[in-house]
C-alpha positions in Angstrom: 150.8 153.4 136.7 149.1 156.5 138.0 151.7 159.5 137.9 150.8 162.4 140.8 152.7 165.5 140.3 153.2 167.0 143.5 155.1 169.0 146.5 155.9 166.7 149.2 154.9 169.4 151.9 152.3 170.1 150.3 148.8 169.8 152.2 146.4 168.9 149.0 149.0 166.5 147.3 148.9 165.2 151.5 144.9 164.8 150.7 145.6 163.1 146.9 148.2 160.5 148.5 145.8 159.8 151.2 143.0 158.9 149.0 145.2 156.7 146.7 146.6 154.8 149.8 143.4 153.8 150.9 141.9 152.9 148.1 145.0 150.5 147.6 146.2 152.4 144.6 149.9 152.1 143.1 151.3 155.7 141.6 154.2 157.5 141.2 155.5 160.6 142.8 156.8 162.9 140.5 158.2 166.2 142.9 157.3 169.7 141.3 160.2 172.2 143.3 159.0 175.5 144.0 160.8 177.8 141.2 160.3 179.9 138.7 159.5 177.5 135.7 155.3 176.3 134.8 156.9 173.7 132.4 156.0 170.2 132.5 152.7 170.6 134.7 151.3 173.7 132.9 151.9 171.5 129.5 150.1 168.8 130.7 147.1 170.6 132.5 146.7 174.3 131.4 147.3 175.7 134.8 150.5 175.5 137.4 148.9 174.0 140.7 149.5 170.7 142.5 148.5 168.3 142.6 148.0 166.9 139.6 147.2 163.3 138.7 147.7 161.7 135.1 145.8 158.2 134.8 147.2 157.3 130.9 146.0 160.0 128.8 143.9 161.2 131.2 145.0 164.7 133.4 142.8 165.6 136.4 143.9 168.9 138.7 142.4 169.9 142.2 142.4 167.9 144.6 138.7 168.0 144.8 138.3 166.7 141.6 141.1 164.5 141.4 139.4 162.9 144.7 136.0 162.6 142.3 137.5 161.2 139.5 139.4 158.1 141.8 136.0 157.5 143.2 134.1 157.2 139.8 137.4 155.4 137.9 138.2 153.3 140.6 135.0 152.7 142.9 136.3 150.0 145.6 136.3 152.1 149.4 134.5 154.3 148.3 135.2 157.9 149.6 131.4 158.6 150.0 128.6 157.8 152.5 125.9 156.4 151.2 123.0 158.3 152.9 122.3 161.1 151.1 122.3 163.5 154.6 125.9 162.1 155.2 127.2 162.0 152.0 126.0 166.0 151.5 127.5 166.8 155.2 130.9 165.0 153.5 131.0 166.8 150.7 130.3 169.7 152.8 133.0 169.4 155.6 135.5 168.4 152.8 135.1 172.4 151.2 135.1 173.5 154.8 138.7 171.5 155.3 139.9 173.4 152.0 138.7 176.9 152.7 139.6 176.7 156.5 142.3 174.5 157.3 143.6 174.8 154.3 144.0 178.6 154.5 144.3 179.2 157.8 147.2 177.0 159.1 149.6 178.1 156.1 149.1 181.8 157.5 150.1 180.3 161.5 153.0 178.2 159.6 154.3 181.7 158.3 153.7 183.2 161.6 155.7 180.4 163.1 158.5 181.0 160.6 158.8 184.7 161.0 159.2 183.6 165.3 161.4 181.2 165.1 164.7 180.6 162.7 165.3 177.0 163.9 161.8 176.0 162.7 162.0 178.4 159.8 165.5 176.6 158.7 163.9 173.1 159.5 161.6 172.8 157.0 163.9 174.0 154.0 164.9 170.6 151.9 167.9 168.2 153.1 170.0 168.6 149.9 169.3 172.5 150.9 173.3 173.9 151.0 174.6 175.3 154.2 174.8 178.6 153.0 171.2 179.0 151.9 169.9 177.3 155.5 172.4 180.3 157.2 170.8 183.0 155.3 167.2 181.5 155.3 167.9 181.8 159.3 169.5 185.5 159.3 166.7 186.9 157.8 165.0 189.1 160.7 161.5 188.3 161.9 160.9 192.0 161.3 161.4 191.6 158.3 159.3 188.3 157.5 157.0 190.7 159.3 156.8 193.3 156.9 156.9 191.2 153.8 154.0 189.3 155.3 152.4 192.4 156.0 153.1 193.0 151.8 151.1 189.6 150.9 148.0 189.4 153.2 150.3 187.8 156.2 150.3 190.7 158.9 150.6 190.3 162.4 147.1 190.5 162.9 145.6 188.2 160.4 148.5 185.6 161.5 147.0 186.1 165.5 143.4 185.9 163.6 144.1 182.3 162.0 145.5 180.8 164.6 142.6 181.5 166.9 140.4 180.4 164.6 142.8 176.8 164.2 142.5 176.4 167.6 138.8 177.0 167.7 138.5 174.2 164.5 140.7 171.8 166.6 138.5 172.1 169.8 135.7 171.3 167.3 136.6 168.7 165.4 137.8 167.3 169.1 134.5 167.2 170.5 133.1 165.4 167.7 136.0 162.8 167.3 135.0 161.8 171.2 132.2 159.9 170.3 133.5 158.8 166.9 136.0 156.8 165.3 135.6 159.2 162.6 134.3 162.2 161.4 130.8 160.9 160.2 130.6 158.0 161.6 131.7 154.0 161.9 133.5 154.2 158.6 136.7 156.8 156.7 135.2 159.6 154.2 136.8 161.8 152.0 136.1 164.3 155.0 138.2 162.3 157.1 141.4 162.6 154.5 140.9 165.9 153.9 140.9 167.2 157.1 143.9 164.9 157.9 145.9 165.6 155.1 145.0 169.3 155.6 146.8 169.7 158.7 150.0 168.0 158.2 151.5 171.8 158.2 149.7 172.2 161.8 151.2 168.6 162.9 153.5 166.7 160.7 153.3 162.7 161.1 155.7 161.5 163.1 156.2 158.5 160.9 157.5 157.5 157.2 154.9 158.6 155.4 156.9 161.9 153.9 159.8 162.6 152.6 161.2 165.4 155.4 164.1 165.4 158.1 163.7 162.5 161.0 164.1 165.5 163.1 160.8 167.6 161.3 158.8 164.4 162.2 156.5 165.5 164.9 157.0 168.9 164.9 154.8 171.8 164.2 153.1 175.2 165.1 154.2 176.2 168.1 150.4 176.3 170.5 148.6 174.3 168.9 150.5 170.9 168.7 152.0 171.4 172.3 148.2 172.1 173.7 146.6 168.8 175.5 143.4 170.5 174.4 143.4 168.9 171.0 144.9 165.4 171.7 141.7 163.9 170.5 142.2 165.0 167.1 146.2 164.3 167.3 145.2 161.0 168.3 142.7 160.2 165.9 145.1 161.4 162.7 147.7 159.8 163.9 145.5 156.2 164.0 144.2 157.4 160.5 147.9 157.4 159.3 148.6 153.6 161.0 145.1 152.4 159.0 145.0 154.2 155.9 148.5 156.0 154.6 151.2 153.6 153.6 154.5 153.8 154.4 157.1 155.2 151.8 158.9 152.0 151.0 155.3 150.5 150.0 153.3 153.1 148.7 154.8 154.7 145.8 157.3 155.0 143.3 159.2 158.5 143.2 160.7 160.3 140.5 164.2 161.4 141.6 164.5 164.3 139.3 162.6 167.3 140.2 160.2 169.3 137.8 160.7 173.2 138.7 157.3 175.1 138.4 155.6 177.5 140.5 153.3 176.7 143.4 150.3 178.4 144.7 
């Protein structure tokens, strides 16, 4: 079975399990905790990222190229548009999903964390003990501020992503309108990568992750409570009914965690 080393919360391992789901593929979920170790992943890949998949002896990371390699290994749906002007404006909007949604909403969920300590505390793990959630949620927005400020996160460059999410939604909105999907009648591997992109803008309000019931739904404060983007809620949201399997059905998970950094 395909193994898929991975961070639950994580948007590109979002992108992997959305690929294998629609192309009807069984794997197994093996959770990589945020920590300080590079063990198991950095043995069996040469680098500490996830996601990584393992097909038998076989070790693929990047999503990107983990999304290739399905298509080529295991060609039913396939994730590209025949036509070579759509299948270069998918292959095209896919880097775009990486190197804009991808950045950009992790610096609004940090902005949204240093705001507000009941969404900051929410998103910590459910075996989390109370006494790490209470000083998680202590920790003044000041200072999230200022250590943001240390790593690239400042006030300013939060304000500046979240514009430009909100300028990406409106987008993608307007061409969703006259489309079931992004390029067309039919899913692309544009299509999963922009949904499974923005789970940290929206999470699915569904069983498709392994988070809180009360997480389900939520998200950055201004841009999921905005009617201006309920075209693209809408269509993600019908991507998940279609496309993503449930949990009970989709996978097998690996109870035991593997601890190893995560970019």
């Amino acid at each position: 079975m395909l193994e898929l080393y991975q961070f639950e919360l994580s948007q590109f391992s979002e992108k992997v399990r959305f690929i294998l789901d629609y192309k009807g593929l069984e794997y197994r979920k093996i959770e990589v905790t945020p920590g300080v170790g590079q063990i198991d992943v950095f043995k069996i890949s040469g680098q500490k990222q996830v996601p990584v998949l393992k097909d038998g002896d076989t070790v693929i990371s990047d999503s990107t190229a983990i999304a290739m390699y399905l298509d080529r290994k295991y060609p039913d749906k396939p994730l590209l548009p025949e036509g070579n002007r759509e299948r270069g404006l998918c292959l095209q909007m896919e880097e775009w999903a990486d190197e804009s949604i991808g950045v950009k909403s992790r610096k609004a969920l940090y902005g949204a964390f240093s705001q507000n300590q009941s969404f900051r505390t929410s998103f910590l793990p459910n075996d989390t003990p109370d006494f790490f959630k209470t000083l998680v949620g202590a920790v003044p927005p000041e200072l999230l501020k200022v250590l943001g400020t240390g790593v690239g996160l400042s006030a300013d460059s939060v304000k500046e992503a979240k514009d430009a999410l909100k300028q990406d939604l409106e987008a993608l909105s307007l061409i969703l309108l006259d489309s079931p999907y992004l390029l067309g009648n039919s899913p692309c591997l544009a299509d999963f990568a922009v949904a499974g992109l923005s789970i940290v803008i929206k999470l699915p309000d569904g069983p498709y992750l392994d988070i809180p019931e009360n997480l389900k739904g939520k998200g950055i404060p201004g841009l999921v409570d905005s009617g201006l983007y309920e075209t693209f809620f809408d269509w993600r949201d019908r991507l998940y009914k279609d496309y993503r399997k449930p949990l009970s059905v989709s996978t097998a998970s690996d109870s035991s965690p593997t601890s190893i950094d995560i970019d």
